[in-house]
BABAVEX-214392 format. One record per residue (C-alpha): x, y, z. Coordinates in steps of 0.05 Angstrom, whole numbers, padded with zeros to 5 digits, always signed. Layout:
XYZ/...
END
This chain:
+01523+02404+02466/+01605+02381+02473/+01621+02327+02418/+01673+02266+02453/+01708+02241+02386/+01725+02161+02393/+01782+02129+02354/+01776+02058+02341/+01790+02007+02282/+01740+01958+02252/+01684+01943+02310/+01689+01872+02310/+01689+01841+02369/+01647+01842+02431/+01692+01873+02477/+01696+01928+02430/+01624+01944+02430/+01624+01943+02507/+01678+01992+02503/+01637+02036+02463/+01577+02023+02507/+01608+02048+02565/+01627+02110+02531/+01566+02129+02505/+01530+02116+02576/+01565+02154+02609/+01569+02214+02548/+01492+02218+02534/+01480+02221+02619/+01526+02281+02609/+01485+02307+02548/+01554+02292+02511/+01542+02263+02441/+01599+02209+02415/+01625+02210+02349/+01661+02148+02335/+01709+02150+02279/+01726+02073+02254/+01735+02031+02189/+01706+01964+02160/+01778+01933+02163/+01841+01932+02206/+01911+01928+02166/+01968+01891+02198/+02027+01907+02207/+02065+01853+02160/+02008+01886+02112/+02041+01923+02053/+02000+01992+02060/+01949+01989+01994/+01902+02040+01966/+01851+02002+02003/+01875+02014+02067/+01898+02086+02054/+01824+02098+02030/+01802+02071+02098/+01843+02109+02143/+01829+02170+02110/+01768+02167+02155/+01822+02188+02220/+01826+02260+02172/+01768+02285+02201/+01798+02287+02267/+01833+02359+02245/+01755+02380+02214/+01713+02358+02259/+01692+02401+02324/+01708+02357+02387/+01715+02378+02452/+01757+02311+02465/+01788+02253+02445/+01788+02165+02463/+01834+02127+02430/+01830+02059+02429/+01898+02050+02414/+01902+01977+02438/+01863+01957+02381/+01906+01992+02329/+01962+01940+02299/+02001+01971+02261/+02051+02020+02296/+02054+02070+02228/+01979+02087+02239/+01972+02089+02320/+02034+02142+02301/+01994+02180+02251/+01929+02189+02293/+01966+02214+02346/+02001+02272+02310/+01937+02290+02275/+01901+02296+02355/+01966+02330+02384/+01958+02382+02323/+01889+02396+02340/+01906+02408+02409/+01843+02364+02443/+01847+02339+02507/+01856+02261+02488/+01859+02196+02536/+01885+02133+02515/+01844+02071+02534/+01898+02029+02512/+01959+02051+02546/+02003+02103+02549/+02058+02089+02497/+02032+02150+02459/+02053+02197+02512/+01965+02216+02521/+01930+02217+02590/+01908+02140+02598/+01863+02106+02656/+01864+02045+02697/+01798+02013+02721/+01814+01971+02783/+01810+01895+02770/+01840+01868+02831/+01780+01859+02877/+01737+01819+02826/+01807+01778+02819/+01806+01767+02893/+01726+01757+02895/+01733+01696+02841/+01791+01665+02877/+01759+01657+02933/+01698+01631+02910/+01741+01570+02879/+01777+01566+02948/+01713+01573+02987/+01660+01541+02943/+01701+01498+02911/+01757+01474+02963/+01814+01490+02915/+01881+01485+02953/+01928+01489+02899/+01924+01540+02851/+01961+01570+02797/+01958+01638+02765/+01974+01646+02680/+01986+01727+02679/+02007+01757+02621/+02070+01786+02602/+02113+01803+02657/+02110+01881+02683/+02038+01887+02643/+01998+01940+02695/+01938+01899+02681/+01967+01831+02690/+02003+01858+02754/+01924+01883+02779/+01894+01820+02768/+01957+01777+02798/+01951+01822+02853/+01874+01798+02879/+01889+01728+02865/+01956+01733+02909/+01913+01767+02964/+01858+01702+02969/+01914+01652+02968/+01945+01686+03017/+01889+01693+03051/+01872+01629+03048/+01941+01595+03057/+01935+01566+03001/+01995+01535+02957/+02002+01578+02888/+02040+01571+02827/+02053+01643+02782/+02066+01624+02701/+02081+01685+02654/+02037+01675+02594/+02031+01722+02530/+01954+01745+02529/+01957+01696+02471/+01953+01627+02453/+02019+01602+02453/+02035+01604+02524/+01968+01581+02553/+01992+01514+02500/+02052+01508+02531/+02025+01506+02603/+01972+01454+02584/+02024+01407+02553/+02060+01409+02616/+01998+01385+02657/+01987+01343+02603/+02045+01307+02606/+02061+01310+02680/+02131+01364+02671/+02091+01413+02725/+02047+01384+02783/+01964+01395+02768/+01937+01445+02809/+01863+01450+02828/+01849+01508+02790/+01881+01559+02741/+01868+01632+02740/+01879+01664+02678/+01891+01737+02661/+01842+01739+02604/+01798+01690+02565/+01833+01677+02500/+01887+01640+02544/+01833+01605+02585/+01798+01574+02522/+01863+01557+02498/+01883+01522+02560/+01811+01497+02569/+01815+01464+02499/+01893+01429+02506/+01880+01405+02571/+01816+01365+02550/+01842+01349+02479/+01898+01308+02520/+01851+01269+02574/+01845+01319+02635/+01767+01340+02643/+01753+01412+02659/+01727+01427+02708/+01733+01346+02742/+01804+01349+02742/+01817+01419+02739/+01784+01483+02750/+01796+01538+02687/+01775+01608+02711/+01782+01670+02653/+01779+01754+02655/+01743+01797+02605/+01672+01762+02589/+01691+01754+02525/+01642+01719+02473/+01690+01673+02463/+01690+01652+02529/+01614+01652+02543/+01606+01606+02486/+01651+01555+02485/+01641+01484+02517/+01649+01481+02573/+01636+01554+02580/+01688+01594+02622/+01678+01627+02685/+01698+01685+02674/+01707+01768+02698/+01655+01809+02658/+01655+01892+02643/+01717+01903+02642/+01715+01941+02566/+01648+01981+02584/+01678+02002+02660/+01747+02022+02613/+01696+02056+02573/+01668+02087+02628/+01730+02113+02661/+01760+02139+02604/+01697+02179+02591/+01698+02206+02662/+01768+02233+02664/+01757+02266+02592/+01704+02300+02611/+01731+02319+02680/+01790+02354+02637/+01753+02385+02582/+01703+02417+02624/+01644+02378+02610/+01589+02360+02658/+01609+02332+02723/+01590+02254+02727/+01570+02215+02786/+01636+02164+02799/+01583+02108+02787/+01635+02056+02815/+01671+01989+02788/+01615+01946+02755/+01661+01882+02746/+01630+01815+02756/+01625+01749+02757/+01592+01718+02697/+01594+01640+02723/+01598+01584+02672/+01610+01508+02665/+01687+01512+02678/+01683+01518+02744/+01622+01472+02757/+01579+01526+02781/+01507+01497+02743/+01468+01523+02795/+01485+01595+02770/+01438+01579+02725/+01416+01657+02713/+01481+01674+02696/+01491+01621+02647/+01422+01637+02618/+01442+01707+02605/+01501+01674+02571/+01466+01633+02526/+01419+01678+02508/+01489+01730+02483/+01511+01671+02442/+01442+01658+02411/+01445+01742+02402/+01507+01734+02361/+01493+01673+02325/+01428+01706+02300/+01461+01768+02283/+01519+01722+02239/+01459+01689+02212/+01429+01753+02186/+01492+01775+02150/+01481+01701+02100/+01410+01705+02089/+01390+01698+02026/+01336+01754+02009/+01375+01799+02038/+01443+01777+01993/+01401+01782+01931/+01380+01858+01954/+01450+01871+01964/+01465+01844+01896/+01418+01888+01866/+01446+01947+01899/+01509+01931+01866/+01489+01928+01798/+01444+01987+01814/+01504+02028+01833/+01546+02009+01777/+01498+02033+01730/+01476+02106+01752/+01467+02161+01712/+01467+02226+01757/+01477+02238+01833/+01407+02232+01851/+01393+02167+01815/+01456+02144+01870/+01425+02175+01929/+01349+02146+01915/+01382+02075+01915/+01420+02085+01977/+01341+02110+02006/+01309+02049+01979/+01360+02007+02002/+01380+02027+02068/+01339+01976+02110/+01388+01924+02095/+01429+01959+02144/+01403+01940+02217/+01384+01979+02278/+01399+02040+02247/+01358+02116+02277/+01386+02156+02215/+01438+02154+02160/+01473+02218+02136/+01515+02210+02069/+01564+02264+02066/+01609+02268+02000/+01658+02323+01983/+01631+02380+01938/+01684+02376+01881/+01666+02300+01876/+01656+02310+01803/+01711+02359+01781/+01755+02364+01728/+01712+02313+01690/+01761+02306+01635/+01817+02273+01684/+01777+02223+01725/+01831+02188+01762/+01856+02254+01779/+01830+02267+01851/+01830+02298+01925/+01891+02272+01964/+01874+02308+02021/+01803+02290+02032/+01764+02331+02077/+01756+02410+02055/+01724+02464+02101/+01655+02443+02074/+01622+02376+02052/+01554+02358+02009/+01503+02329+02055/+01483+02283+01996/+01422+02245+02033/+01399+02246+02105/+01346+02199+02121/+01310+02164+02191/+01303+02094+02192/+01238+02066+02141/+01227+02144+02126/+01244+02174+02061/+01308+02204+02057/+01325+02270+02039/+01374+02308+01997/+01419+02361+02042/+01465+02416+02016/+01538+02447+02038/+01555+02442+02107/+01609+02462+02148/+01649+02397+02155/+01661+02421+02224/+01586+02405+02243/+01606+02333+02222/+01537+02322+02196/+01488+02372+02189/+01439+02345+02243/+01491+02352+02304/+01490+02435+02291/+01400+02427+02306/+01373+02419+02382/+01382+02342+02400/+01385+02287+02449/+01456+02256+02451/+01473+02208+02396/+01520+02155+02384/+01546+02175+02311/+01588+02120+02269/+01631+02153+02223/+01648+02100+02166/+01693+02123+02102/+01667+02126+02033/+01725+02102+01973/+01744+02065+01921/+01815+02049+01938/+01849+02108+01950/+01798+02152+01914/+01768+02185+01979/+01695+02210+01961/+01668+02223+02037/+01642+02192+02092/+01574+02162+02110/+01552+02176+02183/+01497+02114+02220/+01465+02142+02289/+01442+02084+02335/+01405+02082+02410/+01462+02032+02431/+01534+02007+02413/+01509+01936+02404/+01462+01950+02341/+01520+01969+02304/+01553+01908+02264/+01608+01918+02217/+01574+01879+02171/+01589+01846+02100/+01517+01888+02079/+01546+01956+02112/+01609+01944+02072/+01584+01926+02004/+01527+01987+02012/+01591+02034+02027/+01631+02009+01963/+01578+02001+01914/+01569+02077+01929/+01636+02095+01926/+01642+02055+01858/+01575+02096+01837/+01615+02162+01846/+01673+02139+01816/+01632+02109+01749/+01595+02183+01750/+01665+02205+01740/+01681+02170+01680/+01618+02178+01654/+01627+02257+01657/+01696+02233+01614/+01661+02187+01569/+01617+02246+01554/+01676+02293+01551/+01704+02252+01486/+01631+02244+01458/+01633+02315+01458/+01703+02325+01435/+01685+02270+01374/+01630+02320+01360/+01673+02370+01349/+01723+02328+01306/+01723+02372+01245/+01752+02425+01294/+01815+02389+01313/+01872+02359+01283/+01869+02280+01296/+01937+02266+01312/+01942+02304+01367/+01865+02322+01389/+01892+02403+01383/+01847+02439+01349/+01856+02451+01272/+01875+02519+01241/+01793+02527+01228/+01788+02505+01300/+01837+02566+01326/+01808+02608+01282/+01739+02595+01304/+01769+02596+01380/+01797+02668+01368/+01728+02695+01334/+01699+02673+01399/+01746+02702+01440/+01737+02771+01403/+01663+02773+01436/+01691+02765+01510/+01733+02836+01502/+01794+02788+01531/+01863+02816+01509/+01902+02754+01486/+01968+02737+01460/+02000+02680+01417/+02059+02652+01400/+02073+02606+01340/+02128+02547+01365/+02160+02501+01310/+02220+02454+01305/+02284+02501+01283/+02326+02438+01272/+02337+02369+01311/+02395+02358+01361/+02423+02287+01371/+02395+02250+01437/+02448+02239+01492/+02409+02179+01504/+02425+02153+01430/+02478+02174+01390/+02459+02132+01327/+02424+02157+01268/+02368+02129+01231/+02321+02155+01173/+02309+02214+01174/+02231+02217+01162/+02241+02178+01224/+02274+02221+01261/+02222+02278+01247/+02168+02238+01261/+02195+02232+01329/+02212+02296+01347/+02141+02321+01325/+02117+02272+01361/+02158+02297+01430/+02138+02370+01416/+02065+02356+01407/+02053+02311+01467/+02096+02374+01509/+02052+02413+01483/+01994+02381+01497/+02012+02366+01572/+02021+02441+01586/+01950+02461+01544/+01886+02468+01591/+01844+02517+01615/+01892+02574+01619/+01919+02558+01551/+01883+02542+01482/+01943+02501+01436/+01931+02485+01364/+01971+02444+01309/+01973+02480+01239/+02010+02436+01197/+02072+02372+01212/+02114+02417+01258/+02090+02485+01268/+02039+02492+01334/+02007+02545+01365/+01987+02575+01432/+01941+02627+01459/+01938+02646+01527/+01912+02698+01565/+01946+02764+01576/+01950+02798+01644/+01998+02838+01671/+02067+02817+01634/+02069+02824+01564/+02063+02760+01499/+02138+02760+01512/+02148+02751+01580/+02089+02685+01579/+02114+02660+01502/+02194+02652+01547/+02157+02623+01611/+02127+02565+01555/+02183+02559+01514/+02222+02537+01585/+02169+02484+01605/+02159+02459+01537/+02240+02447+01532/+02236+02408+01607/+02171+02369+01582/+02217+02340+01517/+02280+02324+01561/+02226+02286+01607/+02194+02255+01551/+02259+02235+01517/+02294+02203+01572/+02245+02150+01574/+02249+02136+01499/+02295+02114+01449/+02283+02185+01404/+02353+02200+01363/+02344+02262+01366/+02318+02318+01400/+02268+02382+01370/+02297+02445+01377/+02235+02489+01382/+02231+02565+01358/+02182+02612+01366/+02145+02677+01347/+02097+02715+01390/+02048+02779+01392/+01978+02800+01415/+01916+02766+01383/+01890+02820+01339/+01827+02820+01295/+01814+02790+01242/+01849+02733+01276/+01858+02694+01202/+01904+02755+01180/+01945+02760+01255/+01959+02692+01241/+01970+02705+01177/+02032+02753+01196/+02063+02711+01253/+02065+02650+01207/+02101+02702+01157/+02147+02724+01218/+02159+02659+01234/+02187+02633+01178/+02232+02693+01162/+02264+02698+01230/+02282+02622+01237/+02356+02617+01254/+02392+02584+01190/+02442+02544+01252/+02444+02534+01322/+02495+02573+01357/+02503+02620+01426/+02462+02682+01426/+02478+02718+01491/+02451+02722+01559/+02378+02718+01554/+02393+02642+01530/+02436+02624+01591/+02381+02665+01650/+02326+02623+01613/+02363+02545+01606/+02380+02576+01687/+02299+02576+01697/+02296+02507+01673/+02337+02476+01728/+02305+02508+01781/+02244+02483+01746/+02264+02425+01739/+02321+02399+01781/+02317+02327+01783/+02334+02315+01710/+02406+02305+01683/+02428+02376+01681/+02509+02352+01672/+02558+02401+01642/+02566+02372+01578/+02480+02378+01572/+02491+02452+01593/+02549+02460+01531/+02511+02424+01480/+02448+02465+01492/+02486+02524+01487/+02531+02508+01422/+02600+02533+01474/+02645+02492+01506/+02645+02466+01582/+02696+02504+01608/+02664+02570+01586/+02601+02546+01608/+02626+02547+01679/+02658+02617+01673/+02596+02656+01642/+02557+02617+01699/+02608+02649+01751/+02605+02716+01729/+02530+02720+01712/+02493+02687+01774/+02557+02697+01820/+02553+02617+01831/+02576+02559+01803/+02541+02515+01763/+02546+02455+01809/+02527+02492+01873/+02469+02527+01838/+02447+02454+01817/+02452+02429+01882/+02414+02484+01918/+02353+02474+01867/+02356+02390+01878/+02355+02412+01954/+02302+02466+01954/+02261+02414+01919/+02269+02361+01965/+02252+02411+02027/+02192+02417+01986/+02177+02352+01973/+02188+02332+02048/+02134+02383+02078/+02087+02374+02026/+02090+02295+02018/+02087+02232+02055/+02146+02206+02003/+02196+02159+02036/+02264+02197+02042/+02297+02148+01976/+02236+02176+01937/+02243+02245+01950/+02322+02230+01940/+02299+02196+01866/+02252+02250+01857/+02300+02301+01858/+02351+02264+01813/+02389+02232+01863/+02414+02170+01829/+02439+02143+01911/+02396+02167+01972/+02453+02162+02026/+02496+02223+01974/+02430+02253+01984/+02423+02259+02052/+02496+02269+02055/+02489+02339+02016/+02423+02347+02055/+02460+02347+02120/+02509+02396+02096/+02466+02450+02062/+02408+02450+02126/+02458+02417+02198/+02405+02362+02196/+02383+02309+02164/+02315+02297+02114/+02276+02267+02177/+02293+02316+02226/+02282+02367+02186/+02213+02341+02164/+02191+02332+02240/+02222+02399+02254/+02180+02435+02211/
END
């Protein structure tokens, strides 16, 4: 069965619905299911973009997972430019056939659905019926193709007709449709018999100025609309107006898409538009029609009326505090099955979370950026007032797991599930028609209080992580939550069972160099306290899984770490190098005196561990250098190592001499003849390299990558960018 993917912000408003109505018609008669992709809100663009909204639109990810065999965009709907831009490149990447049923200002197929006849038809109902003579047309803005379409029938009937007409260019919006009713108002442009308007918003706007300043609609004047907008339908008087336009759009687009992506050839079931006749033109005998009408507006107040009641606001309480409160997965997935009926006119709900939800449970705001992986975790499927069901991996391709089993075509409404930018999944509703879905305040406070469940497992997992780790207290050193010398000792006697060849190194402070960032000297105590402060905390940021650190006494650490292919010496200089870029991190954003110099022994773990520790400890303190000075090569290759590890801190000349204990000038000549570049150029290669990197692998603003690299101004940056690559950091980011 082909899969039609349909792009579309919050579902808010009625015409939106009849959009999707008109998709899914004329999908399921092609046995095409529709998989509709949307959020609960709709940022603007003045809108600064927040976690919230990033969270959302994460949602528009799934367009490069999912299996489609095409693509609608609503992209009329979309308001801010930024993420219109980024749905696009994300379709164009999968290579889908796509239509746009807003336009075609992002360069897709797009579709026009004629309007012009049921123009002309209403026109000359308010010549003919009516005996309007004078009428007056408010289009919208000039050169609009569907302003032009509708202009078009109501210049045929006049013309027709001979009757006298007025054009005035409007906006689609409000503020025209005021201006023109002022006019009338206050006699600056002749009162016609009737106005036309392009859509409804501007007709209820009109409608509204005109009798707020004494002219009766429709006794004085005739107001006609186009769309069959709620809005319209329900306000007093209610408009005239040109229904099904959205669900023949709908329609259309659905046609052509499937005409292109060789799907099932549809019967052209022709242009549906029609009069829907209401109090603004004085047509009470159309009774039926205004019926119908009424009985949409009672629809929709009963529906707003739902969302407030008060039963249902305590239940939705409860699932709040429910949520917050959880204990495991499945205590989170049996609420969202005993509470799922507050969600409305709903056939099935499938609640699909990513697998590594739960990872690294000892960093819980550590997390997914990219959200979707190759699989998902069907976490609960479950039919409406049926018990739900716990799933299991899936490809994420399938969407949700019931779309890969024998069905009837469904309308699937793909929601995200976050907490602020913390992506977690998405939760999928099937329904028999566009209109039972409501983007309702329950829908959205279900979706977050799970989200917020998942992300309170989380930091359970961590509050159990420290439990565990004060459990073990008499194992680690408290300053610095290493473990103790029992603790490594212990450690090593474990790791003699596992057969695992491993080596250590001993690291300690040799002596203290004065910070460039403070040049004045203080107490010395002080002064060691800080810089065993800086070498612990850079030694805890690099200890994890791969390595096991330790603190034996004020100043002397050690770590063990796994042994491979290279030998204790090759991984003991590979640490050494990102423990020394850690501290000049660490110390630029303090006010430290002085720096640690660290030195260090290293060797293979042998047993017993107590006497190879024993013997390092020994080595350690024989082979400490008595003073700092230059001891060849080897020191120059590995301080090289550290700025191409880390380019973006302040790797100046006179930081190069001091670190090597020679002066500038012969820094610069033993970096000539060694590495057969200059120090400068070799800097400057590494700053650019990393911002090349930073630009493919990032969504970083040019000035941050240019501050990330340790570019104090971004315009040098992309200066020196230009001249390394012939382009500049945009173009080469598109290019690639």
């Amino acid at each position: 069965m082909k899969r039609i993917g349909v792009v579309i912000p919050s579902i808010t408003d009625d015409l939106q619905t009849q959009l999707l109505d008109g998709i899914f018609k004329t999908a399921s008669a092609a046995d095409c299911d529709v998989i509709v992709l949307t959020t609960m809100t709709n940022g603007l663009e003045f809108h600064v973009q927040s976690e919230i909204m990033d969270g959302e639109e994460s949602i528009y990810c799934l367009l490069e997972r999912a299996a489609l065999d095409g693509v609608l965009i609503a992209s009329q709907y979309f308001v801010k430019e930024s993420v219109r831009r980024m749905i696009s490149e994300k379709i164009r990447r999968t290579g889908i056939p796509c239509i746009d049923l807003g336009g075609s200002s992002l360069g897709f197929e797009t579709v026009s659905v004629p309007q012009d006849d049921a123009v002309y038809e209403l026109t000359c109902h308010l010549i003919e019926k009516h005996g309007c003579r004078e009428l007056m047309f408010l289009a919208g803005h000039e050169g609009n193709p569907d302003s032009e379409q509708r202009m078009s029938g109501f210049l045929r009937a006049v013309n027709e007709h001979n009757c006298t007409h007025e054009i005035f260019y409007g906006d689609f919006w409000k503020m025209r449709a005021e201006e023109l009713g002022n006019e009338l108002i206050h006699h600056k442009r002749k009162c016609p018999d009737a106005v036309v308007c392009a859509n409804d918003i501007m007709a209820v706007t009109l409608c509204d100025v005109l009798q707020k300043g004494g002219i009766n609609v429709p006794g004085d004047i005739i107001v006609t609309g186009f769309d069959g907008h709620i809005i319209a339908i329900s306000n007093f008087p209610s408009i005239t107006t040109i229904g099904g336009i959205m669900s023949e759009t709908g329609r259309a687009g659905t046609e052509k898409l499937l005409r292109i992506s060789g799907g099932m050839p549809v019967p052209d079931s022709g242009n549906d538009l029609h009069i829907i006749y209401g109090a603004s033109c004085g047509c009470v005998e159309k009774m039926a029609d205004y019926q119908t009408a009424a009985l949409q507006v009672r629809e929709q107040i009963r529906r707003d009326t739902e969302v407030s009641d008060m039963l249902e606001m305590r239940i939705n309480a409860d699932v709040i505090t429910r949520a917050s409160a959880v204990e495991s997965l499945s205590e989170l997935t049996d609420i969202v099955d005993q509470t799922a009926h507050i969600i409305k006119s709903y056939r099935s709900l499938h609640l699909c979370i990513l697998p590594d939800w739960d990872s690294e449970p000892e960093q819980p705001d550590i997390y997914r950026t990219k959200p979707y992986p190759g699989q998902m975790l069907c976490a609960v499927t479950k039919e409406a007032w049926k018990d739900g069901k716990s799933g299991s991996l899936f490809p994420t391709s399938q969407i949700v797991p019931m779309l890969a089993k024998p069905h009837e075509p469904v309308l699937l409404i793909l929601l995200p599930l976050h907490a602020a930018s913390q992506v977690f999944g998405y939760c999928g509703f099937v329904y028999e028609k566009a209109a039972d879905f409501k983007a309702s305040v329950m829908l959205f406070n279900l979706l977050s209080s799970v989200a917020n469940g998942l992300r309170i497992l989380r930091h359970r997992l961590y509050a159990e992580y420290l439990q565990k780790t004060v459990e073990e207290a008499s194992m680690y050193d408290k300053m610095t939550d290493m473990l103790s010398k029992k603790g490594l000792l212990l450690y090593l006697e474990n790791q003699e069972q596992t057969s695992r060849n491993n080596g250590i190194m001993l690291v300690t402070i040799a002596m203290l160099t004065a910070s460039p960032n403070n040049m004045s000297s203080s107490i010395m105590t002080d002064n060691v306290l800080q810089s065993e402060l800086l070498l612990a905390n850079a030694i805890r940021l690099i200890s994890g899984r791969k390595y096991q650190t330790a603190r034996l006494d004020k100043i002397t650490f050690a770590i063990v770490f796994s042994l491979e292919e290279e030998t204790p010496e090759y991984y003991a200089e590979e640490l050494m190098i990102q423990l020394e870029v850690l501290i000049r991190k660490m110390q630029e954003g303090s006010a430290a005196a002085f720096l640690p110099e660290p030195y260090y022994v290293c060797g293979e773990v042998s047993y017993p561990a107590e006497k190879c520790l024993s013997e390092l400890w020994e080595s350690l303190s024989s082979s400490m250098p008595a003073e700092k000075g230059f001891t060849g090569i080897s020191q120059l290759k590995k301080l090289r190592r550290e700025i191409h590890k880390a380019p973006e801190l302040d790797w100046s000349l006179s930081v190069l001499a001091k670190r090597l204990n020679i002066s500038k000038s012969y820094v610069q000549k033993l970096y000539k003849e060694h590495f057969g570049v200059s120090y400068i150029d070799d800097l400057l290669e590494a700053r650019i390299g990393m911002a090349k990197k930073l630009l493919l692998t990032t969504d970083l603003r040019v000035s941050e990558v240019a501050s990330s690299c340790g570019y104090q101004n971004a315009t040098h940056f992309m200066r020196q960018f230009r001249a390394k690559t012939g382009m500049s950091p945009s173009e080469y980011r598109e290019r690639q």
